[in-house]
C-alpha positions as CSV (number, residue, x, y, z in Angstrom):
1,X,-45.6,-65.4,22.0
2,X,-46.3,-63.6,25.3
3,X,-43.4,-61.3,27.0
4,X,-43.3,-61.5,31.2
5,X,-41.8,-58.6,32.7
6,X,-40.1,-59.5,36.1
7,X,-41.5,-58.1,38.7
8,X,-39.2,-55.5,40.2
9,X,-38.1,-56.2,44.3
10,X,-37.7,-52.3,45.5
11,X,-36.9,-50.3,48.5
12,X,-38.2,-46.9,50.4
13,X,-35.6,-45.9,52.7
14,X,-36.8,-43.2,55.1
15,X,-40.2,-43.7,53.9
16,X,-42.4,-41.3,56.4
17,X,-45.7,-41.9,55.4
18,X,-45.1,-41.0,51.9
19,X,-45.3,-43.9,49.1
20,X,-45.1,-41.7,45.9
21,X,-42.5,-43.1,43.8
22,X,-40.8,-39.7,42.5
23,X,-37.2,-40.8,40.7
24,X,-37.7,-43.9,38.1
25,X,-35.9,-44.8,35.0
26,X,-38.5,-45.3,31.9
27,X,-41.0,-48.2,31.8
28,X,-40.7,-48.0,35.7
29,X,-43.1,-45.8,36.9
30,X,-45.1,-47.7,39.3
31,X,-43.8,-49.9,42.4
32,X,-43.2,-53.3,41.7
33,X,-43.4,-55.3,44.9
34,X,-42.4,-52.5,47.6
35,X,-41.1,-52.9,50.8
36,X,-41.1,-49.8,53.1
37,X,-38.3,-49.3,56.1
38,X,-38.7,-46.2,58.3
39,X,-37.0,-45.7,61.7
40,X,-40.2,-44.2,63.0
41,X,-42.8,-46.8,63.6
42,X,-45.2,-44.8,63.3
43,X,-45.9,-44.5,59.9
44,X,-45.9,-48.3,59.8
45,X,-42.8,-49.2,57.6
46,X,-42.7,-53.0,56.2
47,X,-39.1,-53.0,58.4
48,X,-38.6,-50.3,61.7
49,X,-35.1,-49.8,61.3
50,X,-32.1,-47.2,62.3
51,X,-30.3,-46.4,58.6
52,X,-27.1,-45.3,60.7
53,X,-26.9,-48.9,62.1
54,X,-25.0,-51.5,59.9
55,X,-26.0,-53.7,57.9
56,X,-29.5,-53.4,57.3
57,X,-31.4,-56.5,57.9
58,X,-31.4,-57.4,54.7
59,X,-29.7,-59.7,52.2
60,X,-26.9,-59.2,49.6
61,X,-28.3,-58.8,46.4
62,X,-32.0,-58.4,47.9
63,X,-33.0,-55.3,45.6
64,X,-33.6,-54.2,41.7
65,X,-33.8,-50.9,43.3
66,X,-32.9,-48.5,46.4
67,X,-35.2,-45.3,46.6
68,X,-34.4,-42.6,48.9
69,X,-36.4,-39.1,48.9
70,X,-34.6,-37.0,51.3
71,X,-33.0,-39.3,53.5
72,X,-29.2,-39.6,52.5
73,X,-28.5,-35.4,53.9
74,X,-29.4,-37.1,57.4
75,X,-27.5,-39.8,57.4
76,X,-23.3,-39.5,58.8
77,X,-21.8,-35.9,59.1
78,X,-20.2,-33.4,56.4
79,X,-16.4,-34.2,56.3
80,X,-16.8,-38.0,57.6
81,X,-16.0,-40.0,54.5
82,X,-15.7,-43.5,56.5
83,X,-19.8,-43.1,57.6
84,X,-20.2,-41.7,53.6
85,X,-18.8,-44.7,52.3
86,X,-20.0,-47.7,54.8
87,X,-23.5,-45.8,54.2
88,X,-23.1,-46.0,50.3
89,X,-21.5,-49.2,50.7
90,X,-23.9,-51.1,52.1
91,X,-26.5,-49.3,49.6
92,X,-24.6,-51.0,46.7
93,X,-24.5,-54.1,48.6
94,X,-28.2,-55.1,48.7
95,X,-28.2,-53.8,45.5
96,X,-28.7,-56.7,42.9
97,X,-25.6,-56.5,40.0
98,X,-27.3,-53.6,37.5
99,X,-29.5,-52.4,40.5
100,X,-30.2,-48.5,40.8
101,X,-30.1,-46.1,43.7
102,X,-32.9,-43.4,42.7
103,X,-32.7,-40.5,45.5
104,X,-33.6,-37.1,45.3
105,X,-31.4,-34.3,48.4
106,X,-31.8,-30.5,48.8
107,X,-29.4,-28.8,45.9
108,X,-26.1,-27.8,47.7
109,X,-27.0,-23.8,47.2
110,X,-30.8,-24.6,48.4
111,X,-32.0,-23.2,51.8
112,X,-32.4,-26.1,53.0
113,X,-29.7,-28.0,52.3
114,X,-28.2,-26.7,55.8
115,X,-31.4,-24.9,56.9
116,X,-33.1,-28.2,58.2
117,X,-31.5,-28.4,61.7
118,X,-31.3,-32.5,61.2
119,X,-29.5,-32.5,57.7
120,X,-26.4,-33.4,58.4
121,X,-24.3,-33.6,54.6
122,X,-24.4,-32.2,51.6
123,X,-24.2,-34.1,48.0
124,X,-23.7,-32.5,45.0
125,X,-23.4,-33.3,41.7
126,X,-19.6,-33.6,41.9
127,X,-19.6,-36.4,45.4
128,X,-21.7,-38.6,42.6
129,X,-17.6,-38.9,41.2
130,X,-15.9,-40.9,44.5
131,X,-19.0,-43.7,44.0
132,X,-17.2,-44.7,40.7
133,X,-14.3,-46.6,40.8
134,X,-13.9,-45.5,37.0
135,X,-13.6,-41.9,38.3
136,X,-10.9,-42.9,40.4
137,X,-8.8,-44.5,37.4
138,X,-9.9,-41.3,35.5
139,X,-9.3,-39.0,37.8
140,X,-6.6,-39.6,40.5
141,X,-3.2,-38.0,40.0
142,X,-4.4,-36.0,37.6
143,X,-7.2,-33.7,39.5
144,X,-7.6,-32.8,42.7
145,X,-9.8,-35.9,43.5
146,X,-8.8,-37.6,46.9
147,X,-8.2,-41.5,46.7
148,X,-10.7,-43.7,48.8
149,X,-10.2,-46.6,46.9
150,X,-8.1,-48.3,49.8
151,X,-11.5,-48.0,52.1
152,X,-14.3,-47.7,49.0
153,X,-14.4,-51.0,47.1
154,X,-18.3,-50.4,45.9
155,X,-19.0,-49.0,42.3
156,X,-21.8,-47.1,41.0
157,X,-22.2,-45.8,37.6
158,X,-24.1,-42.2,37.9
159,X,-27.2,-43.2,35.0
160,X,-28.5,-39.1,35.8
161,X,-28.1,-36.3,38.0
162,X,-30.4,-33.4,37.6
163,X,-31.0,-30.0,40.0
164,X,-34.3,-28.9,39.4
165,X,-35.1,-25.8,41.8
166,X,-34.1,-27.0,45.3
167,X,-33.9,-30.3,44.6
168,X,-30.8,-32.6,43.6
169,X,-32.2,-36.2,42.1
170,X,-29.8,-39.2,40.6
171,X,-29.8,-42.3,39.7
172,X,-26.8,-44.9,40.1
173,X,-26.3,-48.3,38.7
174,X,-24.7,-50.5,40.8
175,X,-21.9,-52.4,38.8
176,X,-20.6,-55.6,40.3
């Protein structure tokens, strides 16, 4: 009896001319089949496309996983949640149901999480909480958490979060 693994359909958002997978679950080291999107042509991205335009040009569902390697601090402005949530909306949506968003952002307290004259927001460890609709039941009305549920209908579920030196890497399921 032989075992097929599925080939996995993945993203690299903000790609640059770097194709080092750097944030993967076990098992999932390598790329499966890879498609590349840059808004800078170039460094010759599969797609040439704007991440602050919406949608992306691709399908619901289109994606086992999302990578993004410094790329979401550029992306909206600190204090604008409806950018923060169409952005991590849209993310979930061509996410397929159990997909992952693997990213890695400067660590809130590293120099260069507002030293880099283009990053334009911070995420911590604690903005991980408003991607979960189960932190919202958990959590509003009893914590200071502020309710987005009326605009945020996505859910992640945060698989890790780790800070190791300057550098703030997660990994989100996307439930659906």
């Amino acid at each position: 009896m032989t075992t097929e693994t599925a080939v996995q359909d993945e993203l690299l958002i903000g790609c640059g001319s770097r194709r080092e997978k750097c944030v993967f679950l076990p098992g999932r080291e390598s790329w499966g089949r890879l498609t590349t999107l840059d808004f800078n042509q170039d460094h010759a991205p599969d797609v040439a496309w704007d991440l602050e335009k919406l949608p992306y040009p691709f399908a619901s569902d289109s994606f086992d996983e999302i990578h993004a390697y410094e790329v979401l601090e550029h992306l909206g402005a600190q204090g604008d949640w409806r950018s923060f949530f169409a952005q991590f909306t849209e993310l979930w949506r061509i996410l397929r149901p159990g997909g992952h968003l693997m990213a890695t952002v400067p660590a809130h307290d590293s120099q260069w999480a507002w030293g880099d004259p283009s990053h334009r927001r911070v995420i911590a460890p604690g903005t991980l909480a408003f991607l979960s609709q189960a932190e919202y039941a958990r959590q509003v009305g009893k914590t200071a958490m502020s309710d987005f549920r009326f605009i945020y209908k996505a859910d992640f579920r945060t698989v890790f979060a780790r800070k190791i030196g300057d550098t703030f890497s997660f990994a989100l399921e996307a439930v659906k």
